[in-house]
N, CA, C and O atoms as a printed pandas DataFrame, in Angstrom:
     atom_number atom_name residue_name chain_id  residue_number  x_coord  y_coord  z_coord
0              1         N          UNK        A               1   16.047   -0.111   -5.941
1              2        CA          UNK        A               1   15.823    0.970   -6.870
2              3         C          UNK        A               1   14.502    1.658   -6.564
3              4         O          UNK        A               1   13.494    0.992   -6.803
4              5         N          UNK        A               2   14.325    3.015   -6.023
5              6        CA          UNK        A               2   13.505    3.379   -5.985
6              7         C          UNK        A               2   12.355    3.885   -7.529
7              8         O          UNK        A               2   12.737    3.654   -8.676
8              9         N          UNK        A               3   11.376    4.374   -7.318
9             10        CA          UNK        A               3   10.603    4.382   -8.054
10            11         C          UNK        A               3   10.005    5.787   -8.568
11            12         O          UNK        A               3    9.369    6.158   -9.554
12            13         N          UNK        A               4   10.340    6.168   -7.823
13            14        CA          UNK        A               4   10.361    7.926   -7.395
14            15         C          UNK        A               4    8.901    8.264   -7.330
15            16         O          UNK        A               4    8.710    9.345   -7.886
16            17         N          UNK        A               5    8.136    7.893   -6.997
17            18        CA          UNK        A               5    6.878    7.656   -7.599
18            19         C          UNK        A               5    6.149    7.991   -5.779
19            20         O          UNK        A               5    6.578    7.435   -4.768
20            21         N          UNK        A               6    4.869    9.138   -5.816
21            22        CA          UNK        A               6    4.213    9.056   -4.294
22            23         C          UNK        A               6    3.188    8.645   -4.399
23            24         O          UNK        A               6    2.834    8.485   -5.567
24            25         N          UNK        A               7    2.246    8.283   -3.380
25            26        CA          UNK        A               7    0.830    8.099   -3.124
26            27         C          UNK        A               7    0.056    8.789   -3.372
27            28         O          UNK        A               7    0.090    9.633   -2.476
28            29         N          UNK        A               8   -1.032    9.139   -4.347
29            30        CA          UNK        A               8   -1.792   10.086   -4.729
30            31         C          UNK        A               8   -2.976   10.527   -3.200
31            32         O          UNK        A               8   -3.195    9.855   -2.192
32            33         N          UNK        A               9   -3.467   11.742   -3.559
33            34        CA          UNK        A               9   -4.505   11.929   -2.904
34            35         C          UNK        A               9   -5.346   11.100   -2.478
35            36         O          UNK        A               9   -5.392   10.687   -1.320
36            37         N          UNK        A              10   -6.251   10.716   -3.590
37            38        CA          UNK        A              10   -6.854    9.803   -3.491
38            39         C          UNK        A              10   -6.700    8.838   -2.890
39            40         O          UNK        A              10   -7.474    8.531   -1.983
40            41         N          UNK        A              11   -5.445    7.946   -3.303
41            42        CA          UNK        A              11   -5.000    6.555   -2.661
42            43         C          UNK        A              11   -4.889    7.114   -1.042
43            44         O          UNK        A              11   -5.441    6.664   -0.038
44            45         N          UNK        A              12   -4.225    7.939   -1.148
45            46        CA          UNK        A              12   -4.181    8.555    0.756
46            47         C          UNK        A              12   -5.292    8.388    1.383
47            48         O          UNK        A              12   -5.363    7.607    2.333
48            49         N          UNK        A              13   -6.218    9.017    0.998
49            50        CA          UNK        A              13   -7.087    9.374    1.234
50            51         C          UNK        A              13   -8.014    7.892    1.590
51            52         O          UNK        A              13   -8.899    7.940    2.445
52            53         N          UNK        A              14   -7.794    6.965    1.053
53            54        CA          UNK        A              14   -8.261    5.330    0.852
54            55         C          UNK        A              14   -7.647    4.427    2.299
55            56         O          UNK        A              14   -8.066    3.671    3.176
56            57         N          UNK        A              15   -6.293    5.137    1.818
57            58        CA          UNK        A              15   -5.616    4.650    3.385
58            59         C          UNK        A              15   -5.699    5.125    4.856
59            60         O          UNK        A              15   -5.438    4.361    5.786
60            61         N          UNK        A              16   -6.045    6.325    5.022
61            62        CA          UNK        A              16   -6.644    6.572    5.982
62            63         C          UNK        A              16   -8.006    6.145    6.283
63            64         O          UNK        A              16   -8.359    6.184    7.462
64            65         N          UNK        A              17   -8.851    5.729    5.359
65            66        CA          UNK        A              17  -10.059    5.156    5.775
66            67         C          UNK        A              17   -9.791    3.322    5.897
67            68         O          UNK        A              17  -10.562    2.448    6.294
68            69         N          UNK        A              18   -9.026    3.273    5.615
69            70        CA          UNK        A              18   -8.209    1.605    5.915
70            71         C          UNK        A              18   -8.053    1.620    6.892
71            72         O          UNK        A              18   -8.668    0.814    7.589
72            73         N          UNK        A              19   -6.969    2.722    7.598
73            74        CA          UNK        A              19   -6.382    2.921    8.891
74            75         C          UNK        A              19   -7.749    2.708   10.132
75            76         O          UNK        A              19   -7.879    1.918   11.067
76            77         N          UNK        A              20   -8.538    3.711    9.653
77            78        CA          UNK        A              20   -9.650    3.986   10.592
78            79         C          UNK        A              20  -11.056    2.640   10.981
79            80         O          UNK        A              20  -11.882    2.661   11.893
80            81         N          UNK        A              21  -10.875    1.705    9.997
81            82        CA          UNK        A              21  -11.606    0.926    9.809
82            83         C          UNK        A              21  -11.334    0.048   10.709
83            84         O          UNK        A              21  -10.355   -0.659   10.473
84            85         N          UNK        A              22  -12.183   -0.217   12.157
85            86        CA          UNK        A              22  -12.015   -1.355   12.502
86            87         C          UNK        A              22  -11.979   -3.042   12.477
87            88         O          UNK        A              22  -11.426   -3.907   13.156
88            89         N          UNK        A              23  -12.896   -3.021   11.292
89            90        CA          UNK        A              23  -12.950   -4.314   10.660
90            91         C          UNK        A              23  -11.519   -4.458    9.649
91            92         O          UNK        A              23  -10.989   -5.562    9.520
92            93         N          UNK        A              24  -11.202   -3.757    9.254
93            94        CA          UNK        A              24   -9.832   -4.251    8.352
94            95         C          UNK        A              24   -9.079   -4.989    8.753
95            96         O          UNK        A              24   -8.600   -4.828    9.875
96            97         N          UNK        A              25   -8.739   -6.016    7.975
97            98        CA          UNK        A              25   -7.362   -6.686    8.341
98            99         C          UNK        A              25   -6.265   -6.250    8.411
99           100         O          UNK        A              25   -5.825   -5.443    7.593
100          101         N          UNK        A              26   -5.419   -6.827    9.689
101          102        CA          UNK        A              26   -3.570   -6.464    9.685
102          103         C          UNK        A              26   -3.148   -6.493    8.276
103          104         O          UNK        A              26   -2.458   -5.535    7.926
104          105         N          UNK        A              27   -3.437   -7.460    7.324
105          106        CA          UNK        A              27   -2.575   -6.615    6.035
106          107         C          UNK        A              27   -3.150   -5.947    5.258
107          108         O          UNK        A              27   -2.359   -5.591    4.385
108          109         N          UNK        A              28   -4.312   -5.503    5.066
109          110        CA          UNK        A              28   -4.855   -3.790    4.826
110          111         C          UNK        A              28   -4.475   -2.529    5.706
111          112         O          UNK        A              28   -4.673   -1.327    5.528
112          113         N          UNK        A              29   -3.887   -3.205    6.671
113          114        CA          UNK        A              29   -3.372   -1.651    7.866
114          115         C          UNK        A              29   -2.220   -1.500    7.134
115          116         O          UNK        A              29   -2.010   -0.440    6.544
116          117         N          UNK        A              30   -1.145   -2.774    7.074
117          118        CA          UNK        A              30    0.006   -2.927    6.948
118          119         C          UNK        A              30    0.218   -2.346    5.332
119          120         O          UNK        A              30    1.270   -1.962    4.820
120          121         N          UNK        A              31   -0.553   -2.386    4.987
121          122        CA          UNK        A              31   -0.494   -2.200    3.189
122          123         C          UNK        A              31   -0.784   -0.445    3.620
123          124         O          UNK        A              31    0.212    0.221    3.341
124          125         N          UNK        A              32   -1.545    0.112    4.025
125          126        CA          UNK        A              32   -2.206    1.437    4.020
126          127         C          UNK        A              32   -1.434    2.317    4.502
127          128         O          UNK        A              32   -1.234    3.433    4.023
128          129         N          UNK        A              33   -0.878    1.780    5.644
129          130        CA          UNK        A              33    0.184    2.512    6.575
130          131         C          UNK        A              33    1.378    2.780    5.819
131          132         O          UNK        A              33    1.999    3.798    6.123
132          133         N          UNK        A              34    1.898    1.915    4.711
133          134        CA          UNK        A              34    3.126    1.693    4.265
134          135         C          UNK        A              34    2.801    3.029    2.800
135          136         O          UNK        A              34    3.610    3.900    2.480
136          137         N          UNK        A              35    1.841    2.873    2.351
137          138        CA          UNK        A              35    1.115    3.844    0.893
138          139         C          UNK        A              35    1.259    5.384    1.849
139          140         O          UNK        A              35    1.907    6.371    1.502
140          141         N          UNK        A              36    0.559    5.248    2.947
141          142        CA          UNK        A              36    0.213    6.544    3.573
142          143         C          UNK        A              36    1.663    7.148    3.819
143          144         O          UNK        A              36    1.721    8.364    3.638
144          145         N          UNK        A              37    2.915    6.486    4.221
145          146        CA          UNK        A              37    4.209    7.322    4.492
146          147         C          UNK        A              37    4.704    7.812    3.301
147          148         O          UNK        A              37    5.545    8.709    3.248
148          149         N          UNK        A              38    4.279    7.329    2.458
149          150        CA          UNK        A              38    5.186    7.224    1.301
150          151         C          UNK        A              38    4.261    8.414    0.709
151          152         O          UNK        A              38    4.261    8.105   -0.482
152          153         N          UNK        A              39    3.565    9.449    0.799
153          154        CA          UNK        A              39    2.700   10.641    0.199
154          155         C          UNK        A              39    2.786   11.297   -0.360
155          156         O          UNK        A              39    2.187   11.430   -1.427
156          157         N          UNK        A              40    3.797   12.203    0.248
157          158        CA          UNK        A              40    5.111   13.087   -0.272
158          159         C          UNK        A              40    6.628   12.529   -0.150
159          160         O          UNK        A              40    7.532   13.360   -0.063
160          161         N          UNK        A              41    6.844   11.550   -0.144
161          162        CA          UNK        A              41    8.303   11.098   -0.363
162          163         C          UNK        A              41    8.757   10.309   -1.280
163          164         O          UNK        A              41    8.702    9.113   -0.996
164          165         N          UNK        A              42    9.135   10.552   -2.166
165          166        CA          UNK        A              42    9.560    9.683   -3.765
166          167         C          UNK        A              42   10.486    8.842   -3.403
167          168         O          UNK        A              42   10.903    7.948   -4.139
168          169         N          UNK        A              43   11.016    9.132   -1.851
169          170        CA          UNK        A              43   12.395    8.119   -2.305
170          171         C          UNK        A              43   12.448    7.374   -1.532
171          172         O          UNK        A              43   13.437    6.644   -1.476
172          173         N          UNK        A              44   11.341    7.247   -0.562
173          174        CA          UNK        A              44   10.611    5.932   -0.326
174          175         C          UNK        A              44   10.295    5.338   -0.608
175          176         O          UNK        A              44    9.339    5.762   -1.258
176          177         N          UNK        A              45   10.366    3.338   -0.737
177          178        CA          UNK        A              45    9.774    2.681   -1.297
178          179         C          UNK        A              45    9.369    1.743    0.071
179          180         O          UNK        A              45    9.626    1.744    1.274
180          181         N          UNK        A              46    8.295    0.670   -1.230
181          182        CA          UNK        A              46    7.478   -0.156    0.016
182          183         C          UNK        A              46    8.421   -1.787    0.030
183          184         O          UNK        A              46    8.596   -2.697   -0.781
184          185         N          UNK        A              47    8.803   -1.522    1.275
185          186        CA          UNK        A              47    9.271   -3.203    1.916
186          187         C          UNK        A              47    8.699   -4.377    1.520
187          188         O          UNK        A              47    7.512   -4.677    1.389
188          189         N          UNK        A              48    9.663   -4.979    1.354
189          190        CA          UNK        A              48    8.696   -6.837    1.151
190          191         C          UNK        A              48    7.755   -6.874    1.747
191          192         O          UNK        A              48    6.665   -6.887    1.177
192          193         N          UNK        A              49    7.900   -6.910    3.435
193          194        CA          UNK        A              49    6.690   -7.035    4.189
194          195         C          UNK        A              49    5.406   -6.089    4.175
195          196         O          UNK        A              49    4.328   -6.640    4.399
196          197         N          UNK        A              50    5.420   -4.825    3.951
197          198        CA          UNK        A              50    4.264   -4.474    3.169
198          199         C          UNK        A              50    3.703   -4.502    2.146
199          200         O          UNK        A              50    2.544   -4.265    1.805
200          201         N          UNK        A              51    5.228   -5.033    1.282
201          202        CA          UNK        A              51    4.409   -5.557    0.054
202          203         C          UNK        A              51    3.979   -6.780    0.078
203          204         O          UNK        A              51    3.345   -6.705   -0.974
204          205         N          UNK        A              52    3.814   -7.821    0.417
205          206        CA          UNK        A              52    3.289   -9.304    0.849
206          207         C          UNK        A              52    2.048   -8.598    1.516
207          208         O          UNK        A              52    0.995   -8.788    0.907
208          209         N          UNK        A              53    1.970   -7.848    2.610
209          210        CA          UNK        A              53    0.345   -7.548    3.152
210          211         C          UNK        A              53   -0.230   -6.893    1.772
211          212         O          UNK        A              53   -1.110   -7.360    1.049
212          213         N          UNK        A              54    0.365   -5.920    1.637
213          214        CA          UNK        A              54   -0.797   -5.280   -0.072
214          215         C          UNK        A              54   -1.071   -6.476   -1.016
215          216         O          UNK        A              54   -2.086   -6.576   -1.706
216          217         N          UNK        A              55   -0.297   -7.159   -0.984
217          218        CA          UNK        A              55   -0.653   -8.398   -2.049
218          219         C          UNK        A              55   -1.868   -9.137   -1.344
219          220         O          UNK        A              55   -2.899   -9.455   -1.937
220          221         N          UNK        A              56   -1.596   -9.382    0.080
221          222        CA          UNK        A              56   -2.866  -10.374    0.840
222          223         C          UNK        A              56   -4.062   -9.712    0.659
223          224         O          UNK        A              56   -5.137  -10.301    0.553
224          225         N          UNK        A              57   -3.936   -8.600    0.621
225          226        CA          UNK        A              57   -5.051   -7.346    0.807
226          227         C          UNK        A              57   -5.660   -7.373   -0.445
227          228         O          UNK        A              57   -6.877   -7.559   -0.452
228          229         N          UNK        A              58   -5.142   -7.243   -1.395
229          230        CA          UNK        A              58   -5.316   -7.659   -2.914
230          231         C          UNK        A              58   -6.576   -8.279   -3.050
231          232         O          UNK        A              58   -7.772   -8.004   -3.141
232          233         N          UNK        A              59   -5.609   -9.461   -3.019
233          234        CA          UNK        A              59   -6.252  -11.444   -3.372
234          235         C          UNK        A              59   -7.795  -11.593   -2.321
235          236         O          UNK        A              59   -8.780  -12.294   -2.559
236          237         N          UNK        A              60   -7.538  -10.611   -1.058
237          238        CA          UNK        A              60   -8.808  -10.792   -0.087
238          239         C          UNK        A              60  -10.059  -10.345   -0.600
239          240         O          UNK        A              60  -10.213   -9.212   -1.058
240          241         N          UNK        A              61  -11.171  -11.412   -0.521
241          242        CA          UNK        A              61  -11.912  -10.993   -0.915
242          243         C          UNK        A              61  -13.184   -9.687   -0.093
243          244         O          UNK        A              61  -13.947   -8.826   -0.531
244          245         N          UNK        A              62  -12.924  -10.045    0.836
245          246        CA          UNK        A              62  -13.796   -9.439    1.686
246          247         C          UNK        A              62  -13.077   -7.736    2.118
247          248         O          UNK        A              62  -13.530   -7.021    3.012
248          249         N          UNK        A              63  -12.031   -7.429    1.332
249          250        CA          UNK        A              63  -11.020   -6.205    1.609
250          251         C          UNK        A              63  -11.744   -5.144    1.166
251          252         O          UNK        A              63  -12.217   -5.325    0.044
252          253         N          UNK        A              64  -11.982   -4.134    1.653
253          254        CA          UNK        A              64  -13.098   -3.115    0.839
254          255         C          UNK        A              64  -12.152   -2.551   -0.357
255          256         O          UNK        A              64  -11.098   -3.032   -0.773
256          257         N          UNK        A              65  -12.963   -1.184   -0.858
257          258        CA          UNK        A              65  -12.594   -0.727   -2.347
258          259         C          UNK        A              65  -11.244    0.170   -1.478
259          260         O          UNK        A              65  -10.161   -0.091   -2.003
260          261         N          UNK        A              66  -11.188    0.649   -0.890
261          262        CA          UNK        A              66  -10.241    1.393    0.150
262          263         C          UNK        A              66   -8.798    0.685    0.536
263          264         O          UNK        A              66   -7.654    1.138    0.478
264          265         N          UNK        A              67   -9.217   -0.390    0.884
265          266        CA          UNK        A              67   -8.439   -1.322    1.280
266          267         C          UNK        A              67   -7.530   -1.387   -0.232
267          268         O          UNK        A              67   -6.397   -0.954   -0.441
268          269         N          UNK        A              68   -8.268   -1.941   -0.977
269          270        CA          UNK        A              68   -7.304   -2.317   -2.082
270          271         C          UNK        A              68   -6.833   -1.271   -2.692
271          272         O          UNK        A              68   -5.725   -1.354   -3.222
272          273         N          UNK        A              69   -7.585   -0.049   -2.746
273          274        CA          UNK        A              69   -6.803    1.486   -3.357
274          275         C          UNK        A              69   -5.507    1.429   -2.679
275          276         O          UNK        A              69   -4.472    1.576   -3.329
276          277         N          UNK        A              70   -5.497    1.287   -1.803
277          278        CA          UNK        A              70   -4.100    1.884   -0.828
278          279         C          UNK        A              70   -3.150    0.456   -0.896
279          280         O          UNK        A              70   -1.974    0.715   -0.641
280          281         N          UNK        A              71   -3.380   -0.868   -1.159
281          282        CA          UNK        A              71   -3.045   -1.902   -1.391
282          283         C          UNK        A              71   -2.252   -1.768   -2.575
283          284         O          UNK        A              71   -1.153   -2.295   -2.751
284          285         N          UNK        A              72   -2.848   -1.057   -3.349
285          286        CA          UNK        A              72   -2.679   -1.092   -4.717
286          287         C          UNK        A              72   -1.556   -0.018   -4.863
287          288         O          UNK        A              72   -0.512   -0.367   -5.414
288          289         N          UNK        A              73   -1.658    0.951   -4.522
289          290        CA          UNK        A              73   -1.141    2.235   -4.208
290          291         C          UNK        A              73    0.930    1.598   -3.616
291          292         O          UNK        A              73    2.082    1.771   -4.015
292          293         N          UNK        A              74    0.338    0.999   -2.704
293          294        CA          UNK        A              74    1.473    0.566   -2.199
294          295         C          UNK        A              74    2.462   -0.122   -2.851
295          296         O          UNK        A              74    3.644    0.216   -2.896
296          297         N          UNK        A              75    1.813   -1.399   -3.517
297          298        CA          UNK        A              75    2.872   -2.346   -4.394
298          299         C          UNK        A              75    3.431   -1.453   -6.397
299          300         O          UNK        A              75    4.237   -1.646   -7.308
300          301         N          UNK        A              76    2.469   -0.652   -6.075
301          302        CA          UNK        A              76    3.455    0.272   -7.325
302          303         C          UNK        A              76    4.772    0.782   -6.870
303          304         O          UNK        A              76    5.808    0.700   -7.530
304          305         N          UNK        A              77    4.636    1.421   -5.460
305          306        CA          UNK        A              77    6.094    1.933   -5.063
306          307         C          UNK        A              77    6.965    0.587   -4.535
307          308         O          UNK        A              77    7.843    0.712   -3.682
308          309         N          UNK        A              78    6.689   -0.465   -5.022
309          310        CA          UNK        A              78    7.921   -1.404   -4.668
310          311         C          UNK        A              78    8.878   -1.534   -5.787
311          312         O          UNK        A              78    8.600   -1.781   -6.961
312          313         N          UNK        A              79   10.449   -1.265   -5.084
313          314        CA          UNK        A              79   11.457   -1.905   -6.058
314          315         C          UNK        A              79   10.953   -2.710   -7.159
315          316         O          UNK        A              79   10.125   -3.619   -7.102
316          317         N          UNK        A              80   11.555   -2.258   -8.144
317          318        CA          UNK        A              80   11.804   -3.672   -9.604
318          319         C          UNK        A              80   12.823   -4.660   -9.048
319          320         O          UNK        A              80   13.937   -4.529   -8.541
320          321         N          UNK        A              81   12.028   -5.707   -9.331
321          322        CA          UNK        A              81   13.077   -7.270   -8.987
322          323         C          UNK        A              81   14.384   -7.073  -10.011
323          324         O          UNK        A              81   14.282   -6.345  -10.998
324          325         N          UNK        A              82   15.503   -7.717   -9.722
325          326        CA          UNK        A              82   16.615   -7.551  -10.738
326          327         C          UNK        A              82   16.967   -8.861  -10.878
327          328         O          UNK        A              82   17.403   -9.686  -10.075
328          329         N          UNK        A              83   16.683   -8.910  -12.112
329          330        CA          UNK        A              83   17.107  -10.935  -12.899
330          331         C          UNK        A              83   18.340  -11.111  -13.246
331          332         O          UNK        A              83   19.262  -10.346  -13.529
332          333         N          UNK        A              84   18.164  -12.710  -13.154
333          334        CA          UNK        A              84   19.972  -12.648  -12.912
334          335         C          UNK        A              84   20.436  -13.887  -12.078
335          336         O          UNK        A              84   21.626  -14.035  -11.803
């Protein structure tokens, strides 16, 4: 189920400085990269596997404020789980 929901400016804007950051971790790229496609497209959502890196990216402590904007950014556009 999508979410219809895009990546704000801002958060973009977070993820490209994720992207650019050589110190970032693979799941701050993986989290940033996944926020950054999703910009202008509502009916995109974010994959398990980028959502597991935005979550690592999260919980990391050493992840900058960037890192987790676009981290953060990302696991809003993930599917709702369906119970059951």
């Amino acid at each position: 189920m999508a979410k219809n929901e895009v990546t704000s400016k801002k958060a973009a804007t977070a993820a490209s400085k994720t992207l650019k950051n050589s110190g970032a971790s693979k799941a701050a790229k993986s989290a940033a990269g996944s926020a950054l496609s999703q910009r202008n497209a509502p009916e995109k959502v974010t994959q398990a596997k980028a959502g597991t890196a935005a979550s690592k990216a999260l919980r990391n402590p050493s992840s900058s404020k960037a890192a987790k904007t676009s981290a953060g950014s990302a696991l809003t556009q993930r599917p709702t789980k369906k119970k059951g």
